[in-house]
N, C-alpha and C positions, 0 to 999 in steps of 0.2 A: 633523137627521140621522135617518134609517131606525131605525127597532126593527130589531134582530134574533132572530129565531126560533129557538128552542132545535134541535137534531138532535133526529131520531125515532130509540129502539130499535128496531128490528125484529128480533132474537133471540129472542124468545118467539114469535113468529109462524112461526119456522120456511120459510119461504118461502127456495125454492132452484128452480135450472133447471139445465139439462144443456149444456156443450157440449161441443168434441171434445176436450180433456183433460181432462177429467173434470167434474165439480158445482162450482157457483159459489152458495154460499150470503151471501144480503143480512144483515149486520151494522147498518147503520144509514142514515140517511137526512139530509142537510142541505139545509134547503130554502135556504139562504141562497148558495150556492152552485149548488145543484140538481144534486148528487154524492151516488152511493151508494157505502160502504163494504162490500165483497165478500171474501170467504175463498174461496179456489180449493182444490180436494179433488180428487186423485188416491189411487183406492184408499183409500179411507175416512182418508188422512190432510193434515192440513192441510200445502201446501206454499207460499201465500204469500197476502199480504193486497194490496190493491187498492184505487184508488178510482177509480171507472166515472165518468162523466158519467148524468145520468138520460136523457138522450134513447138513451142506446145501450144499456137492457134492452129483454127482450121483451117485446111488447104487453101479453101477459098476466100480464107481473109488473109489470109498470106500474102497473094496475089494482089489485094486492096492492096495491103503495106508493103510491098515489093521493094529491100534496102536495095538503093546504089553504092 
């Protein structure tokens, strides 16, 4: 049977992007799955949490979260 791979924090990293309701900040990362955990920000307040698939961030935050 497979190891599995702890989740990454990414809350100290601070790493966030824009889209059109407002700021989607990265919470955490499971490579075992290859799913990020996202906080959605309207008006500087948190209105709901999320879990993205990793092929659908942006290039450049990909890059931030780069799985080993």
């Amino acid at each position: 049977m497979a190891k599995r791979k702890r989740s990454i924090e990414l809350v100290d990293k601070n790493i966030h992007y824009d889209v059109e309701e407002g700021i989607v900040k990265v919470v955490r990362f499971d490579p075992n799955t290859m799913t990020v955990d996202v906080n959605v920000h309207v008006k500087d307040q948190k209105v709901r949490a999320e879990r993205i698939r990793f092929a659908q961030l942006p290039k450049n935050i990909k890059i931030l979260v780069r799985p080993l």
